[in-house]
C-alpha positions in Angstrom: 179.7 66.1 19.8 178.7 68.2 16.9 175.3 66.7 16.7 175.0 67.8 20.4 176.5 71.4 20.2 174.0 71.9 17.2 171.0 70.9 19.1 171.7 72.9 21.9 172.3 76.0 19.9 168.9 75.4 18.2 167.4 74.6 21.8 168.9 78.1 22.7 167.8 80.0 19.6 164.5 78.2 20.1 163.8 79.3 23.7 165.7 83.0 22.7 162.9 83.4 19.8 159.8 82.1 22.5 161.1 84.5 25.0 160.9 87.8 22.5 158.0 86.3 21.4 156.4 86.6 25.1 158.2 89.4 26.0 156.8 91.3 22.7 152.8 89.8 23.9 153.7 91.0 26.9 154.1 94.2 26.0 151.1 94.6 23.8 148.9 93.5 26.5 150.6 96.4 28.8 149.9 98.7 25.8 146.4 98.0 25.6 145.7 98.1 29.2 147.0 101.0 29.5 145.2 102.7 26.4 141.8 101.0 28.2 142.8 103.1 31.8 143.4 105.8 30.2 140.2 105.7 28.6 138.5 105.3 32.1 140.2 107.9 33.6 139.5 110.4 30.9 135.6 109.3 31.1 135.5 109.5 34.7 137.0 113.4 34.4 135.1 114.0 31.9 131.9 113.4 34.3 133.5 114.5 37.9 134.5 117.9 35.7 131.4 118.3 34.4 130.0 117.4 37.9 131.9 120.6 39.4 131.5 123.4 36.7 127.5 122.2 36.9 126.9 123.7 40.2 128.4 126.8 38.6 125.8 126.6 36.0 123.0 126.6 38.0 124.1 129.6 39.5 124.6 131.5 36.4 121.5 130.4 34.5 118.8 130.7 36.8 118.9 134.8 36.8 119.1 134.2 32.5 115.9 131.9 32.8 114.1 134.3 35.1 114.4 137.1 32.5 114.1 135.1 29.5 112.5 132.4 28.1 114.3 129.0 28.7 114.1 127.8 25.0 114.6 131.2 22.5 117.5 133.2 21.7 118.9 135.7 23.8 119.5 138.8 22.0 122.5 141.1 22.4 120.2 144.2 22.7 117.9 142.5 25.3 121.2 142.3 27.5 124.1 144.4 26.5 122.9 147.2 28.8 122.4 145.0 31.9 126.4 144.8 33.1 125.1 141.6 36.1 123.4 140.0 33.1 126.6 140.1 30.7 128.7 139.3 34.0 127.2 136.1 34.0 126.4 135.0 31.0 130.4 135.8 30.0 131.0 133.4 33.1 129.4 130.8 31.5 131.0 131.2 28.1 134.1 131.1 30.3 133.3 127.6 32.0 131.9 126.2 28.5 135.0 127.0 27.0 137.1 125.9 29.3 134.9 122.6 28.9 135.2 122.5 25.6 139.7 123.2 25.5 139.4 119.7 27.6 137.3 117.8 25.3 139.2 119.2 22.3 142.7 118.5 23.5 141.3 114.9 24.5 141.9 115.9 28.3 137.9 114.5 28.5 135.9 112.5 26.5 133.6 114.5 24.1 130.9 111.0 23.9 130.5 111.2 27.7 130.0 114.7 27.5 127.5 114.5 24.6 125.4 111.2 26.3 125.4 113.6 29.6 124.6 117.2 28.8 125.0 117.3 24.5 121.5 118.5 24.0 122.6 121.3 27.0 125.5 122.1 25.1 123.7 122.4 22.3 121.2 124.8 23.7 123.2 127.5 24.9 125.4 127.9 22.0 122.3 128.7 20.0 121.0 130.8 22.5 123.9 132.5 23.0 125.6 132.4 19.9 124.3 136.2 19.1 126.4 137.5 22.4 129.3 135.2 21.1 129.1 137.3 17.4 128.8 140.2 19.7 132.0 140.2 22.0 134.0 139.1 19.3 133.1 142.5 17.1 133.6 144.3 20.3 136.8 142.9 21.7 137.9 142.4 17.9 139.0 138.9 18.5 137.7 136.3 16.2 138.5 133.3 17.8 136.8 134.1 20.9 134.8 131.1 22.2 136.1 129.0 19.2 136.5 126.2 21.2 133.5 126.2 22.7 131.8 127.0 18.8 134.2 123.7 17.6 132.8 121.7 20.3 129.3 122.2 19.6 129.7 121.5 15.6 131.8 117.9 17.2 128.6 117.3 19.2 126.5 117.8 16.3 128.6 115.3 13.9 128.4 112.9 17.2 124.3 112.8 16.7 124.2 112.6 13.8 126.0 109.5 13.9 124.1 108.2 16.9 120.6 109.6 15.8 120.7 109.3 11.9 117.3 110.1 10.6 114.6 107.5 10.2 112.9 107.0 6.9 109.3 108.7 6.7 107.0 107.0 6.1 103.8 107.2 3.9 101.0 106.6 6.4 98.6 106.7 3.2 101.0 103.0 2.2 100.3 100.8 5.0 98.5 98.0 4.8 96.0 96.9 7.1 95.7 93.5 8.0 
């Protein structure tokens, strides 16, 4: 009777330990899939956000384009007398930094954004960094933008890591065949 109480308890203790065992995978596996949705989801925002504050952009840059060059820096003095120029260029600071709180509290995914629009991103901080320098001396606030000036210098690490420099190589070395 002893032999049989003991292998029962073991058969119990056995199928206890297999069942913790499962219930435990079980839960990894939740975990997991649940880190890989909320990866998705935060991709997907990441683009439909981007998708909406883009229409916006086009709005605001085209009157910036028409008066300057699309590739140099815009300089405060060329613009800080024009009140519809600053209007909209501030706009766009605005919708960059909003951008940019997102991708820096991880509410979207700063290597969507950087494959997307990175080299955008890029572009209009430099050309704009002058006016950011500006309106922070004016409205003495220093951290004015800074998210937007944080997400940049991410986007910059980012390439660097996807686009690492190539070799160069001496042309006057190779060897015909």
């Amino acid at each position: 009777m002893d032999i049989l109480l003991n292998m029962t308890n073991i058969v119990s203790n056995i199928a206890i330990f297999l069942t913790c065992g499962f219930t435990i995978w079980q839960l990894l596996l939740m975990k997991k899939n649940f880190k890989a949705d909320h990866e998705r989801r935060r991709k997907q925002a990441t683009i439909e956000f981007y998708h909406i504050i883009n229409k916006e952009f086009t709005k605001l840059l085209v009157p910036i384009n028409e008066k300057f060059s699309t590739d140099g820096i815009i300089n405060v003095c060329d613009v800080k007398n024009d009140n519809t120029l600053l209007d909209k260029i501030y706009e766009f600071l605005s919708h960059m930094e909003r951008l940019a709180v997102g991708v820096n509290t991880r509410i979207y995914d700063i290597t969507v954004l950087d494959r997307m629009v990175g080299s955008f991103i890029i572009k209009w901080h430099d050309r704009l960094i002058d006016i950011i320098k500006w309106r922070r001396d004016v409205r003495k606030e220093n951290n004015l933008h800074s998210d937007f000036v944080r997400l940049v210098s991410e986007i910059i690490e980012l390439r660097k890591k996807r686009f690492p420099k190539q070799e160069e190589k001496d042309l006057a070395k190779i060897e015909y065949s």
